[in-house]
MDAnalysis code that builds the backbone (N, CA, C; Angstrom):
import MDAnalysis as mda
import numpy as np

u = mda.Universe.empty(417, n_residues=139, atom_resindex=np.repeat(np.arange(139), 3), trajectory=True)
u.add_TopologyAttr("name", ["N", "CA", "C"] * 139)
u.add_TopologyAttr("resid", np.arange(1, 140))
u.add_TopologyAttr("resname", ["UNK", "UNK", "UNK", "UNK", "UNK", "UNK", "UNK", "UNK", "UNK", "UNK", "UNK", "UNK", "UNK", "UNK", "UNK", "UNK", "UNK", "UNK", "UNK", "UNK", "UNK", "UNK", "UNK", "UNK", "UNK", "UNK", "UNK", "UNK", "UNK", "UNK", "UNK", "UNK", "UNK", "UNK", "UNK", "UNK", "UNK", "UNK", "UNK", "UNK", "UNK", "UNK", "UNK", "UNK", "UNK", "UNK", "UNK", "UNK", "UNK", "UNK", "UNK", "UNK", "UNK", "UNK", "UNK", "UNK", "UNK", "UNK", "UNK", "UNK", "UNK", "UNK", "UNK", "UNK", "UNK", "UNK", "UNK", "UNK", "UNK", "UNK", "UNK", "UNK", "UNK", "UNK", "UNK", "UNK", "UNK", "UNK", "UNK", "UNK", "UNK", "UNK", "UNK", "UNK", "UNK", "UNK", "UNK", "UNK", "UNK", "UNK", "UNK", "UNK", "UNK", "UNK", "UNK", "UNK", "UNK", "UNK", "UNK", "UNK", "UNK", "UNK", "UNK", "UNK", "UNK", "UNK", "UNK", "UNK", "UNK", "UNK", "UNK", "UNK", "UNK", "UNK", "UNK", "UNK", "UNK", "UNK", "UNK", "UNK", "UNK", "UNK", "UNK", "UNK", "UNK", "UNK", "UNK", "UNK", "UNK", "UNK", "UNK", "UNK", "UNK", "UNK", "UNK", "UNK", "UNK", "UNK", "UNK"])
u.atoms.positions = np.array([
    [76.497, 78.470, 122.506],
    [77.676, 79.315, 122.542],
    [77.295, 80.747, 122.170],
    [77.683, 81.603, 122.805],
    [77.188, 82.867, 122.502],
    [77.914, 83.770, 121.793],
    [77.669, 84.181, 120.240],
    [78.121, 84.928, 119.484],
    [79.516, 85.909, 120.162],
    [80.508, 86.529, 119.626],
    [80.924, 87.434, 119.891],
    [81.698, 88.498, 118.332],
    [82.439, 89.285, 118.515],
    [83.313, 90.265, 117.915],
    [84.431, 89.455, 117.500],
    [84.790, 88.968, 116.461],
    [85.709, 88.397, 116.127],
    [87.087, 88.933, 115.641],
    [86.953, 89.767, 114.531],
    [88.344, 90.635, 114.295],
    [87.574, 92.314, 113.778],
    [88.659, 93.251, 113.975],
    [88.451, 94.197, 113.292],
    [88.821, 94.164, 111.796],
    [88.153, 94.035, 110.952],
    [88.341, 93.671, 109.439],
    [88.659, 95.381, 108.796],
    [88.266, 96.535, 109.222],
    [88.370, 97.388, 108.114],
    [88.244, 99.041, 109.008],
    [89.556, 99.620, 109.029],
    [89.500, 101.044, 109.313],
    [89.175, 101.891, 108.202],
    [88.899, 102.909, 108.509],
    [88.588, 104.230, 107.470],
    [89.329, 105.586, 108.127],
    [90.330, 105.524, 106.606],
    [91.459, 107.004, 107.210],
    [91.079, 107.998, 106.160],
    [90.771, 109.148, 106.819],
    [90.415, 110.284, 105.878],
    [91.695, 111.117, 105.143],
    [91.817, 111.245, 103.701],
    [92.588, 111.660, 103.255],
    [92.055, 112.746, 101.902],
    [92.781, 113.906, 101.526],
    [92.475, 114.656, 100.815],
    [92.629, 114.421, 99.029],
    [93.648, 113.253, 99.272],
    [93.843, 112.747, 97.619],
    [93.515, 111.084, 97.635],
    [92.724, 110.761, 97.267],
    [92.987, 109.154, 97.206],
    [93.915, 108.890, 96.652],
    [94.279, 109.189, 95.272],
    [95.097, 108.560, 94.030],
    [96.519, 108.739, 94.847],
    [96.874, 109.709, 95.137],
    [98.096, 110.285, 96.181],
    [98.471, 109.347, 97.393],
    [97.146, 109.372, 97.960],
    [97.924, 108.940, 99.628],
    [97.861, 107.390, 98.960],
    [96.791, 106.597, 98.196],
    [96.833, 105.375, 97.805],
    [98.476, 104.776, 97.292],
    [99.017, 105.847, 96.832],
    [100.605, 105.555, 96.045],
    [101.265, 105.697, 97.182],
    [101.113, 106.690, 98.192],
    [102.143, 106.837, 99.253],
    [102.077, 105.742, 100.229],
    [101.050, 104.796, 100.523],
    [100.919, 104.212, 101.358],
    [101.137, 102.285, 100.774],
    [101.170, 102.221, 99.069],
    [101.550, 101.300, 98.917],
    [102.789, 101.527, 98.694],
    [103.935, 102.309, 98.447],
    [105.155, 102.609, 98.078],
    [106.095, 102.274, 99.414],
    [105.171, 103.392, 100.455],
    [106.224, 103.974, 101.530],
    [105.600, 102.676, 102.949],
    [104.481, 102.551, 102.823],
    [104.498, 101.318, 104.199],
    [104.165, 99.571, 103.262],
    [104.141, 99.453, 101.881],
    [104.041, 98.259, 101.112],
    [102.744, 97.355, 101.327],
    [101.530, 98.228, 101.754],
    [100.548, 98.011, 101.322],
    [100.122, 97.138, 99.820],
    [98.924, 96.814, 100.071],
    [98.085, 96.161, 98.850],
    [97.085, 96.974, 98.131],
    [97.131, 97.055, 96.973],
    [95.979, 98.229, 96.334],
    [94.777, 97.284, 95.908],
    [93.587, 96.936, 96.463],
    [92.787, 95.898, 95.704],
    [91.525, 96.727, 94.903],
    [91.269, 98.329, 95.067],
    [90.349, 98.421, 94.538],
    [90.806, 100.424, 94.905],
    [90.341, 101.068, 93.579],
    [90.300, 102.597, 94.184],
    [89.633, 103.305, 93.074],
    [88.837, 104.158, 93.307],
    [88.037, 105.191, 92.674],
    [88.444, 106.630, 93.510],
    [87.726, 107.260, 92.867],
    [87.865, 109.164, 93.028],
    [87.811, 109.120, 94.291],
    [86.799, 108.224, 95.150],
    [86.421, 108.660, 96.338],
    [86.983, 107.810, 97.210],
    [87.423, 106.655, 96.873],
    [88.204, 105.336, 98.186],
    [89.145, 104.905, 97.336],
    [89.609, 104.443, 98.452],
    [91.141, 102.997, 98.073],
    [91.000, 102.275, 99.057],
    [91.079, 100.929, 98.717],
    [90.853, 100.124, 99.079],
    [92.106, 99.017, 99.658],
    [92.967, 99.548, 100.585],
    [94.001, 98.762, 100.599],
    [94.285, 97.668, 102.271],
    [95.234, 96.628, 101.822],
    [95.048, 95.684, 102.816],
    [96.671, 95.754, 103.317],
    [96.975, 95.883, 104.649],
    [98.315, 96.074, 105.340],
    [97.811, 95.371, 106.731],
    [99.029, 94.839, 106.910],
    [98.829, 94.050, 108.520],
    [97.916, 93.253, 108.992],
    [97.473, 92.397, 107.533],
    [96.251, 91.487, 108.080],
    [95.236, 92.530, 108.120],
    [94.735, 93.660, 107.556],
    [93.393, 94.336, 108.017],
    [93.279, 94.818, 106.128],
    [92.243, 95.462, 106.352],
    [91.385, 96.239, 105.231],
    [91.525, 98.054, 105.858],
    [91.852, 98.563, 104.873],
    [91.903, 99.889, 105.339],
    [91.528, 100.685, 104.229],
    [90.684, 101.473, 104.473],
    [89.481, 102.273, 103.212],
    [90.440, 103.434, 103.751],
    [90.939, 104.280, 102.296],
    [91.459, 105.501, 102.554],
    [90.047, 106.325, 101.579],
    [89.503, 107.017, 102.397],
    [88.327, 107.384, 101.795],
    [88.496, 109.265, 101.691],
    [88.274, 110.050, 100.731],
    [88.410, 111.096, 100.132],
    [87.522, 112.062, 101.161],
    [88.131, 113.198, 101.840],
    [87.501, 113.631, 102.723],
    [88.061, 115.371, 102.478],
    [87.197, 116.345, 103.432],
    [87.514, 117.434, 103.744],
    [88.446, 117.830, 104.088],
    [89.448, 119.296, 103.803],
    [91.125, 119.166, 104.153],
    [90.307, 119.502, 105.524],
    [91.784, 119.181, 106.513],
    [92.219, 119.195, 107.826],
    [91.134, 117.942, 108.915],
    [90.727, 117.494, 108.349],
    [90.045, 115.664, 108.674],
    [91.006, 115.102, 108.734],
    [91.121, 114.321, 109.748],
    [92.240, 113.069, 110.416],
    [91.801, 112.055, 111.132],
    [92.331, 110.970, 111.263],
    [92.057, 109.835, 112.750],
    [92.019, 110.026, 113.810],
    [93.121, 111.075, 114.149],
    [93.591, 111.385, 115.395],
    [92.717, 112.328, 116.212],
    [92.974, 112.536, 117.568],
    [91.605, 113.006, 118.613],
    [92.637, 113.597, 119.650],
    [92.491, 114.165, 120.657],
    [93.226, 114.874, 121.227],
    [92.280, 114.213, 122.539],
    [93.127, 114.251, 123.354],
    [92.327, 113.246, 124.937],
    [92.211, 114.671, 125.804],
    [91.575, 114.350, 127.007],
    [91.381, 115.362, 128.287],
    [92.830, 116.161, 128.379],
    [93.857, 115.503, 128.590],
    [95.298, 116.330, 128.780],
    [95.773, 116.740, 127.381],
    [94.813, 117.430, 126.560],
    [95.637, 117.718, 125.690],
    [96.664, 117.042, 124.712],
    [96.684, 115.861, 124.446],
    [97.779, 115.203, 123.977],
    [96.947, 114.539, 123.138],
    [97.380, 114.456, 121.820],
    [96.954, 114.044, 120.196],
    [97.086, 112.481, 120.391],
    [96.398, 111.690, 120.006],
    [96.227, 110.127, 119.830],
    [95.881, 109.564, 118.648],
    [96.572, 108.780, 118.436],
    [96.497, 107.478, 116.964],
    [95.124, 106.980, 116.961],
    [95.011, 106.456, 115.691],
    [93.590, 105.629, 116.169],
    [94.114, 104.332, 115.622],
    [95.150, 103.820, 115.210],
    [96.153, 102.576, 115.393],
    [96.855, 102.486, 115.478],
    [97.523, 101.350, 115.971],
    [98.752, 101.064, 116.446],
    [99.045, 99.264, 115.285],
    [100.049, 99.529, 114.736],
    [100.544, 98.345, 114.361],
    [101.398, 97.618, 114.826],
    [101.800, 96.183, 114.814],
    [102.766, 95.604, 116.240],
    [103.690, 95.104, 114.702],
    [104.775, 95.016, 115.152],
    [105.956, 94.272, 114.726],
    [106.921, 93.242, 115.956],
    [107.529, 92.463, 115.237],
    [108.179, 91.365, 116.067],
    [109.391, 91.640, 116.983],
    [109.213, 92.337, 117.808],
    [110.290, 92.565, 118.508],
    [111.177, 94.154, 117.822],
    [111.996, 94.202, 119.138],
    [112.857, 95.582, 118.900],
    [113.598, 95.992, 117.740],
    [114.179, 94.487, 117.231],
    [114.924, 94.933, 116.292],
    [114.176, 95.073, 115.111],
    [113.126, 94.590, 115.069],
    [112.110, 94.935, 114.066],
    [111.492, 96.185, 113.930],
    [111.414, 96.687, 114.649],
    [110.883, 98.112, 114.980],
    [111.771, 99.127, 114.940],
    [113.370, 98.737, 115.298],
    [114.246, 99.758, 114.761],
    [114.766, 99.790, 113.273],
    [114.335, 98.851, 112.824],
    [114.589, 98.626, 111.268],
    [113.414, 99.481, 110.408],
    [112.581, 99.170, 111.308],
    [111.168, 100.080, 110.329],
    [111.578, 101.013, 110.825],
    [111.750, 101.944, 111.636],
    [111.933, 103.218, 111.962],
    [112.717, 103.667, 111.315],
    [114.217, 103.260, 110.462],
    [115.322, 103.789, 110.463],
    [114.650, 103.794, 108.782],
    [114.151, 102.372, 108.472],
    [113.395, 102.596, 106.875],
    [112.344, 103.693, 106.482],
    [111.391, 104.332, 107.521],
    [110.815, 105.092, 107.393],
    [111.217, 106.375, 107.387],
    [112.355, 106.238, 108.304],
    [113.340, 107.712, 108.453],
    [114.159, 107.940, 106.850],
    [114.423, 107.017, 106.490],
    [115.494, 106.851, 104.835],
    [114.351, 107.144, 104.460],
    [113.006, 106.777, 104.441],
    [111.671, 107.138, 102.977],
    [111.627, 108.420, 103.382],
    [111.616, 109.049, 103.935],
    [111.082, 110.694, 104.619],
    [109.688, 110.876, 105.448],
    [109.300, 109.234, 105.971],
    [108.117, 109.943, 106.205],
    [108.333, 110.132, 108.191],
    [107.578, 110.996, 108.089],
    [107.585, 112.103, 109.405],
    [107.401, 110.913, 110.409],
    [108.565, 110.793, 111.164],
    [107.992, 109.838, 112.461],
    [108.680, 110.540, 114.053],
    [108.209, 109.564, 114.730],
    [109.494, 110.229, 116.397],
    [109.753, 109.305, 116.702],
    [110.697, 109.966, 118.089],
    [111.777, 108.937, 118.397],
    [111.440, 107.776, 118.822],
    [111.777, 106.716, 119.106],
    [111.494, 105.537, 119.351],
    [111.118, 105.769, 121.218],
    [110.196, 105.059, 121.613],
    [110.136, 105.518, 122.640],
    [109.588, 104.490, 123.817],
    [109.941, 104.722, 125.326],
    [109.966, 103.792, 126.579],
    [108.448, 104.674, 126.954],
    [107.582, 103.518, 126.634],
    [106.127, 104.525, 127.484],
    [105.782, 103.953, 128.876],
    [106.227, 103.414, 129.100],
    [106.215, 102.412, 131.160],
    [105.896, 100.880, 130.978],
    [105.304, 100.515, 129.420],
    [104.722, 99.113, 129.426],
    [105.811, 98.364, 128.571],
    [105.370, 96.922, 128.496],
    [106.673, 96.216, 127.303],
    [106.608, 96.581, 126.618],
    [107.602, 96.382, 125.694],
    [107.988, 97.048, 124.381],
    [108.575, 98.242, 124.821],
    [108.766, 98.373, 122.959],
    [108.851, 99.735, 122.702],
    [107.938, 100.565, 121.390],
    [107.858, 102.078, 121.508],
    [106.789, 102.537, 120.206],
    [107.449, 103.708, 119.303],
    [107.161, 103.975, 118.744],
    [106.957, 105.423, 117.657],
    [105.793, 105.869, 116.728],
    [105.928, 106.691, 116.586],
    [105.146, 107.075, 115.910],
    [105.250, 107.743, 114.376],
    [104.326, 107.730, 113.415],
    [104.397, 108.049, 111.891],
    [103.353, 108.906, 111.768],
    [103.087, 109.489, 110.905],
    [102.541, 110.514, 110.162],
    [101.876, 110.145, 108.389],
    [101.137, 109.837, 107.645],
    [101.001, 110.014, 106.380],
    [101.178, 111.045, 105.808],
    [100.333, 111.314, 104.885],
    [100.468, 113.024, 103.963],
    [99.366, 113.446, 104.467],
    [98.440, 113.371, 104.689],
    [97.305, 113.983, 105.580],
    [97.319, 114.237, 107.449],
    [98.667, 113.381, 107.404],
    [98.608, 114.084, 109.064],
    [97.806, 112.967, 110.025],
    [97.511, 112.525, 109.235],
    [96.775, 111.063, 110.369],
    [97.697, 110.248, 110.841],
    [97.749, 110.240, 112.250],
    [98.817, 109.897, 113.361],
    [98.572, 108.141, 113.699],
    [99.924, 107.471, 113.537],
    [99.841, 105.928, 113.207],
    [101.169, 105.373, 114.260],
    [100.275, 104.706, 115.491],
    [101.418, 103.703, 116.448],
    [102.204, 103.113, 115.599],
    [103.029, 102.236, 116.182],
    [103.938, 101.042, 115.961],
    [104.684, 100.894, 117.474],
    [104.660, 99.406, 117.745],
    [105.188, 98.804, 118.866],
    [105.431, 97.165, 118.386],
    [106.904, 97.268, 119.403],
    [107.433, 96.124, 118.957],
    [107.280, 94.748, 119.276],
    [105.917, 94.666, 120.152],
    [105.020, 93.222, 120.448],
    [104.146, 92.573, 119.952],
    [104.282, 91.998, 119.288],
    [102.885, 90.874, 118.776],
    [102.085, 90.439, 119.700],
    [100.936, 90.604, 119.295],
    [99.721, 90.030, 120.458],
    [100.300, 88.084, 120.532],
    [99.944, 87.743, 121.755],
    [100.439, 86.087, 121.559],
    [99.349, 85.421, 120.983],
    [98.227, 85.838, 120.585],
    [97.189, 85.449, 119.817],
    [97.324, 85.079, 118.513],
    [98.355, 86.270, 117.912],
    [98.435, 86.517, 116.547],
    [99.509, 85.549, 115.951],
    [100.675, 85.481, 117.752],
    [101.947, 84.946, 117.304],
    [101.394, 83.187, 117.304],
    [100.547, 82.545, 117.767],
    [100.073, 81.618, 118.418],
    [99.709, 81.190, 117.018],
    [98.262, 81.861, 116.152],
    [98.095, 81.452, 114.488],
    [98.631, 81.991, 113.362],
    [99.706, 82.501, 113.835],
    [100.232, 82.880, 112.284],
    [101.835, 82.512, 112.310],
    [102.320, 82.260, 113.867],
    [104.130, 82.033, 113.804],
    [104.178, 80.282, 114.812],
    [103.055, 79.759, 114.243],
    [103.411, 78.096, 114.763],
    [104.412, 77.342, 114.348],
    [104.624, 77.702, 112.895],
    [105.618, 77.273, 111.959],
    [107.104, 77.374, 112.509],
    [107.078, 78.930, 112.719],
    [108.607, 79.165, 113.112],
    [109.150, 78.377, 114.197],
])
């Protein structure tokens, strides 16, 4: 059987305060704090590992494509629409910077968020059927 890529276990988002964005990101999206020093935090959201690691101001995730247009470097899925308008409307009550909910030509639907550093973060309202397959057998 020939080896492959199994999961993505761990992003790295550049941020200017650890201690800061570490509080904003377990407060405001209910993250896990498992480990943080001067220079990382170590937190776990959506089934992943995400190193918020202490970086240079104006450093971000985000990349700007051929047409000019700024891109996420994730996207998180939630269960359907009404799930996604509930986080939106909760993120809109926390203050953090998002847009409108939006029809991009494929299923679902998306928006977008912002942290305190400006690093640009999907959300869409489909679960991979992979994910829904080992983790929602129960339901």
């Amino acid at each position: 059987m020939k080896e492959q890529l199994t999961r993505v276990g761990t992003n790295y988002i550049p941020v200017t305060d650890v201690k800061r964005s570490a509080e904003w990101y377990v407060t405001k999206l209910e993250a896990e704090l498992s480990y943080q020093d001067q220079d990382k935090a170590i937190l776990n959201i959506a089934n992943q590992s995400i190193f918020l690691v202490k970086s240079e101001e104006d450093q971000s995730a985000n990349f700007v494509d051929d047409n000019g247009t700024e891109w996420f470097s994730l996207t998180f899925e939630v269960d359907g629409l009404k799930a996604l308008q509930s986080i939106h409307a909760r993120f809109s009550q926390q203050g953090i910077q998002v847009g409108e909910i939006e029809n991009r030509g494929h299923v679902g639907r998306n928006f977008v968020f912002y942290d305190l550093d400006r690093n640009k973060f999907d959300v869409w309202s489909e679960l991979s059927q992979t994910f829904k397959e080992k983790y929602f057998t129960s339901q």
